[in-house]
C-alpha positions, 0 to 999 in steps of 0.5 A: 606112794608114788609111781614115776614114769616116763617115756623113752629118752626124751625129757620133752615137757608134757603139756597134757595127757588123758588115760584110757578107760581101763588105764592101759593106754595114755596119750600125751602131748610132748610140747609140739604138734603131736599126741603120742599114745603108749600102752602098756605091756609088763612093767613098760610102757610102749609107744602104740600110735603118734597122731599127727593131723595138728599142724601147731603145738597141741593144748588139750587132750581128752579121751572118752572112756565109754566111747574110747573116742579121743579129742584134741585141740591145738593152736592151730585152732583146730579140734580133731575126733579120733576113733579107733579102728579093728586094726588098731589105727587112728582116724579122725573126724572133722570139727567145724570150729569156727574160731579166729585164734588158739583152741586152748583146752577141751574136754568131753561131757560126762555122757560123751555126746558132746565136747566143750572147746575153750579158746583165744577167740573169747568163746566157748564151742560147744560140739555135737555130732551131726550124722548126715554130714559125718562131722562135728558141728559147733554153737558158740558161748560168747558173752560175756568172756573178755579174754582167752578160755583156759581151763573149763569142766562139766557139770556131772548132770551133762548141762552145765559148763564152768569156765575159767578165762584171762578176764580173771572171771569164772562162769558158770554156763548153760551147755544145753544143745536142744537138737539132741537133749531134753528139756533140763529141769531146774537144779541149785545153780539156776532155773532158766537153761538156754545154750549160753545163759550165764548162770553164775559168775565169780571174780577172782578177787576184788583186786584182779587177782590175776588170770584163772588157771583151772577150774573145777566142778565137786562130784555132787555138782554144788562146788567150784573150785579155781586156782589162779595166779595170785597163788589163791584157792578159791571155793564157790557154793551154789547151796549156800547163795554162791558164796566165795571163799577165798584162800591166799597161800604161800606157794608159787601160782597153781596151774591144775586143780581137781575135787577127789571127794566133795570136799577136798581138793588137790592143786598143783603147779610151779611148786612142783609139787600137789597140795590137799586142801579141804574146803570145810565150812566158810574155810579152806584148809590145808592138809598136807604136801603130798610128796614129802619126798627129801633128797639126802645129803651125802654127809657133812654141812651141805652150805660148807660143800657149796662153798668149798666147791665154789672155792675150789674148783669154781663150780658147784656139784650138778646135784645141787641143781635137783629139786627135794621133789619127784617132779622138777619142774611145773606140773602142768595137768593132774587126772583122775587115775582111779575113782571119781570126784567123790572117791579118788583113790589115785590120780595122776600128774604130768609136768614141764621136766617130761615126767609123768607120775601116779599118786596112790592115796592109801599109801600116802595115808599111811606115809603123811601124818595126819593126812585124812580125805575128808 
């Protein structure tokens, strides 16, 4: 049902990570300045490289499966490219930035030309590849973003961009860079595609509702998806005149969220825990916890032996302190392991307690009771 990994002896949180094409290797970030990147050999898993060209701690990894070329962004509001030579070791290529304050999440487009950088400097840099000076060049998307980027996802026809900011607001904007694109034809979410045209633009709630965690884009194009910190799950359709759905659930605030088929989503967060949802119709419904893992007691009233030990011995017994979860703390990133948007077949997930772990949906299927992928 679940595979739990984790690396060497360290229980460093994991802030983010990437996998790979083939799911071989993954680089992570243990909290710090570094990307570590492991392999995997047997049934271990071994540290391969530790990139260390970030001078503070590290906020966005993403590695391009075609062009096995990573991307990282850090505090230090840096951006780096790192592609690998024969001999198996890291090089990296100058991104000329031009932001004032934090990078805080990248990501690659689907045909891997060009990156999207969120940061603190209320912008979003959109990065392409200049080859006669061997580096990465930049244009901004300013307005109208009021605060930090935190999260932001691709459109799969490479033009669009989502993103989500602290101004509690996600929009939906043009990433076309002329220099090294076609023309863009007209599609659901808008007509007119010049770089930094805001195509949509979605609060959060009425209320605020509080900052926005992730955002993401459905397989077909048409969704959006957000979590933010009011506990909410959000939908938006651009087939259906961009209209809001809107969920509020018991669960403590969701920091990742990801589509697996065009209509149902996982979340994961403070709950430490992932969630399926299926947006179906004007609705959004739960489905199922998607770790229904129970720690056993030994035997006996457990409330009793609390008391008893307190009594007792003034303390109480360290198992007491274990969550009835894989993960023990947040959960910080989900990825896709295998599959895409609009058929995943595993993904992983990688949070504050250092561990990192992959969730098969076949055997979650058959484990949870009336779980069904819509």
């Amino acid at each position: 049902m679940a595979q739990t990994i984790t690396f060497g002896d360290s229980v460093a949180p994991i802030t983010c990570h990437a996998w790979n094409k083939d799911r071989s290797q993954i680089a992570f970030s243990p909290n710090n300045n570094e990307v570590h990147i492991y392999q995997k050999e047997g049934g271990d898993w071994k540290q391969t490289n530790n990139l260390v060209e970030h001078d503070l701690r590290v906020m966005g990894i993403d590695w391009a499966p075609n062009t096995n070329r990573i991307v990282t962004c850090s505090v230090d509001r840096n951006a780096y490219v790192w592609t690998q030579g024969e001999d198996g070791k890291w090089s990296t290529t100058l991104v000329l930035l031009r932001i004032n304050r934090a990078a805080t999440c990248v990501k690659w487009s689907p045909m891997e030309n060009k990156f999207a950088v969120g940061s603190g400097a209320r912008l979003i840099s959109i990065c392409y590849f200049e080859k006669e000076n061997n580096w990465w060049v930049s244009k901004h998307i300013k307005k109208p973003i009021r605060s930090t980027v935190t999260s932001i996802d691709w459109h799969p026809n490479n033009i669009l961009l989502v993103a989500g900011s602290a101004d509690f607001k996600v929009r939906v904007f043009s990433a076309y860079i002329k220099d090294i694109e076609d023309q863009p034809g007209p599609n659901v979410w808008g007509s007119k595609l010049p770089l930094g045209q805001l195509l949509a633009e979605f609060p959060n709630s009425s209320s605020g509702g509080g900052w926005v965690h992730s955002v993401s884009f459905s397989a077909d194009g048409n969704k959006v998806a957000w979590v933010g910190h009011d506990s909410s799950i959000n939908v938006a359709d651009a087939t259906q005149g961009k209209a809001v759905i809107k969920l509020k659930t018991e669960y403590l605030p969701f920091l990742g969220c990801s589509w697996i088929s065009n209509n149902s989503l996982i979340v994961a967060g403070h709950s430490c825990i992932p969630l399926l949802y299926c947006h179906d119709g004007d609705e959004i419904k739960f489905i199922a916890k998607l770790d229904n893992t129970q720690r056993k007691e030994s035997g006996g009233l457990s409330a009793m032996k609390k008391f008893q030990s307190l009594d007792r011995q003034a303390r109480i017994e360290t198992s007491d302190t274990f969550l009835d979860s894989i993960h023990q703390n947040a959960i910080s990133c989900i990825s896709i392991y295998q599959g895409t948007k609009d058929s995943v077949k595993k993904f992983s997930t990688s949070g504050l307690d250092g561990q990192l772990v992959i969730w098969d949906f076949d055997s979650l299927e058959r484990a949870i009771e009336g779980l069904r992928i819509v």
